[in-house]
Backbone as CSV, one residue per row, in Angstrom:
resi,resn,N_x,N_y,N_z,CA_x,CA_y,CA_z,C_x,C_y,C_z
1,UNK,0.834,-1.178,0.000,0.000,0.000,0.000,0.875,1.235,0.000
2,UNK,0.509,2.206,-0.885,1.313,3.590,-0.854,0.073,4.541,-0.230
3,UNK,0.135,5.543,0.081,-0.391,6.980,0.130,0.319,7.768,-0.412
4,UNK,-0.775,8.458,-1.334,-0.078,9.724,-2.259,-0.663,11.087,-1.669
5,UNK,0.336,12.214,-2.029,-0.611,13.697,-1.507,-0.355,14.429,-3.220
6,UNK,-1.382,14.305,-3.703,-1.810,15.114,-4.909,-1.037,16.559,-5.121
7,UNK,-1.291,17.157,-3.528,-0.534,18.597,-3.586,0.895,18.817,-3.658
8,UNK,1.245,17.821,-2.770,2.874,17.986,-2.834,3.437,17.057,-3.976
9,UNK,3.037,16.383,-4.397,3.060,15.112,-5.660,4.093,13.834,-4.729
10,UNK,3.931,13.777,-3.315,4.507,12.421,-2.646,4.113,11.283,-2.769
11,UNK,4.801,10.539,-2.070,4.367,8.938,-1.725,4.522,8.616,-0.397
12,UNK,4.025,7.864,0.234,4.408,7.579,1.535,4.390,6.292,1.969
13,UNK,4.938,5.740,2.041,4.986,4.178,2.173,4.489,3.829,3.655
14,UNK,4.301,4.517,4.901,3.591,4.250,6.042,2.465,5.080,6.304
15,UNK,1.116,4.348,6.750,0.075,5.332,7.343,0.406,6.404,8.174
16,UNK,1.567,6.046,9.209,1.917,6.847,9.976,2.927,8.735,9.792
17,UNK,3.629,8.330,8.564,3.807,9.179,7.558,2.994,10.053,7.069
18,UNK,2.075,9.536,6.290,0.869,9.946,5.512,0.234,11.039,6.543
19,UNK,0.038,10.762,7.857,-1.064,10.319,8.379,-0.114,12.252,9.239
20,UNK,0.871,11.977,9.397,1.830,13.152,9.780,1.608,14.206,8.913
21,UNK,1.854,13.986,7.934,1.616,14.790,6.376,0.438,15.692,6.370
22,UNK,-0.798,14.898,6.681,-1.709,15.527,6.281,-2.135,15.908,7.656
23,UNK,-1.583,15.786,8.674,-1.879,16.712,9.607,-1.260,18.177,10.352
24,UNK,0.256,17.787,9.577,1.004,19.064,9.515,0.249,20.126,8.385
25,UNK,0.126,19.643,7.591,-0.071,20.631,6.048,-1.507,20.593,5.848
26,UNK,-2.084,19.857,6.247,-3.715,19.620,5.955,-4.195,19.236,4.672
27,UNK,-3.479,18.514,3.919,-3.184,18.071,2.855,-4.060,16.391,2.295
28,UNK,-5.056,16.938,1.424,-5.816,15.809,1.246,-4.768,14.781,1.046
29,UNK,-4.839,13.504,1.643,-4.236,12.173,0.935,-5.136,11.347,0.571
30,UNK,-4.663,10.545,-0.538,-5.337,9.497,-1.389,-4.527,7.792,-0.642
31,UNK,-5.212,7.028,-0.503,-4.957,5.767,-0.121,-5.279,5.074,-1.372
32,UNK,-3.471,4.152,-1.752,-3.641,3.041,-3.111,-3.445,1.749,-2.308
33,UNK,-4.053,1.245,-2.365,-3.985,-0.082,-1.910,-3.217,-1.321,-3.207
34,UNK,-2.715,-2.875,-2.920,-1.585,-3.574,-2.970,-2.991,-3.601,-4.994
35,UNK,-3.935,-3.531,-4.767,-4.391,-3.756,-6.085,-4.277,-2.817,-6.768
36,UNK,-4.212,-1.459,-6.617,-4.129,-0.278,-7.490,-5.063,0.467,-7.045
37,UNK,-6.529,-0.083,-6.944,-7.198,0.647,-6.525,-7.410,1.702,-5.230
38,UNK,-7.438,2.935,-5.813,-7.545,4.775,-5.101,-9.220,4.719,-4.198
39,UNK,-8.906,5.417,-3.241,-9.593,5.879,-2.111,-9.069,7.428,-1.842
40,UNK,-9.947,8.547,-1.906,-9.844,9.367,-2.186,-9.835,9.951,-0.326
41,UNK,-9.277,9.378,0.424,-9.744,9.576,1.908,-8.198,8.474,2.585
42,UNK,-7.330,9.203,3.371,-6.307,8.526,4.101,-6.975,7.158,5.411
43,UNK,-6.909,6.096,4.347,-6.757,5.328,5.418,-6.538,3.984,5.750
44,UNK,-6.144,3.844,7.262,-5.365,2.865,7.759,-5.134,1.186,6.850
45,UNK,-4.311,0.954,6.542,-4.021,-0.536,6.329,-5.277,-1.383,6.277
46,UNK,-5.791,-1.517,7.361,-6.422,-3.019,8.242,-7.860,-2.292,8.065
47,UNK,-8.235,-0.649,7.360,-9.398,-0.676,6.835,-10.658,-1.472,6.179
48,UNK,-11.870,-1.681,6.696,-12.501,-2.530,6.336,-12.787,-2.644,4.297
49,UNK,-12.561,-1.070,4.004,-13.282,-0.884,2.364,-11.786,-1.442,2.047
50,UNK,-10.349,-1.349,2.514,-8.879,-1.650,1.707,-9.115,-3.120,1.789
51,UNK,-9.781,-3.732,2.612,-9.673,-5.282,2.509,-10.633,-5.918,1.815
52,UNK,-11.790,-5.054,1.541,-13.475,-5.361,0.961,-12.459,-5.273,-0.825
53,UNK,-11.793,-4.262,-0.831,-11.375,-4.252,-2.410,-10.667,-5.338,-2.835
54,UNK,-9.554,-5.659,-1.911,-8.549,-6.718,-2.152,-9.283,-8.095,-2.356
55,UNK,-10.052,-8.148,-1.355,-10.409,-9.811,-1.423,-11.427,-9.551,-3.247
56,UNK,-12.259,-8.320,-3.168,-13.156,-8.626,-4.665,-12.600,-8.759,-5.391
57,UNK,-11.188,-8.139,-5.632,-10.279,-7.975,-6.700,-9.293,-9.894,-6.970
58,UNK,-9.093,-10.257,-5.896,-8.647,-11.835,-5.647,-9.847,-13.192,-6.019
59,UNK,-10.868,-12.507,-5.478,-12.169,-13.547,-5.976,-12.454,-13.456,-7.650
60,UNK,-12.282,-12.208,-8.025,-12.393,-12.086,-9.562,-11.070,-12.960,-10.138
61,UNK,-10.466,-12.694,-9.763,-8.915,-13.030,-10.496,-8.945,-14.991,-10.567
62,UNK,-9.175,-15.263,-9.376,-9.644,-16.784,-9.326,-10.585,-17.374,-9.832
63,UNK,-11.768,-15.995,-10.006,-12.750,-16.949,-10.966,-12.534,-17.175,-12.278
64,UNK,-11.655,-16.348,-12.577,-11.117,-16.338,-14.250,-10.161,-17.255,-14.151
65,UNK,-9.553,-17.613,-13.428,-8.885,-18.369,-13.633,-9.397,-20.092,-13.773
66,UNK,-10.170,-20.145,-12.391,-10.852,-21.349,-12.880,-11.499,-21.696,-14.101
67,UNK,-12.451,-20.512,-14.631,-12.776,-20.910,-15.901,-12.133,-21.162,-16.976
C-alpha cells in the first residue's frame, strides 16, 4: 500500500507518515492499496473498504482463472 498527496506530488509508504503529512499541512491524501485501486480519503491498512477491495479484486482473479 502507498499513500499519495496530490498537492505535494509524494508517496508515503507508512500510514503513519501519511497520516503526519496531512496533519502538519492539511493536505488531502489518497490511499492506493496492494491492487491499485484509489480511495480518495487517508486510510489505515487493516481498513474494512482496503480489505473489501482486495479480497473482490482476488475472488475475480480466481474466478477467471478457474474458468
Amino acid at each position: 500500500m502507498r499513500w499519495d498527496c496530490p498537492h505535494c506530488k509524494r508517496s508515503f509508504g507508512t500510514f503513519a507518515l501519511a497520516k503526519t503529512h496531512a496533519n502538519i499541512f492539511s493536505h488531502q491524501i489518497f490511499t492506493v492499496d496492494d491492487a491499485g485501486d484509489t480511495f480518495d480519503i487517508l486510510l489505515p491498512p487493516t481498513a474494512s473498504s482496503v480489505n473489501a477491495s482486495l479480497w473482490n479484486r482476488l475472488q475475480y482473479r480466481l474466478s477467471t482463472l478457474v474458468s
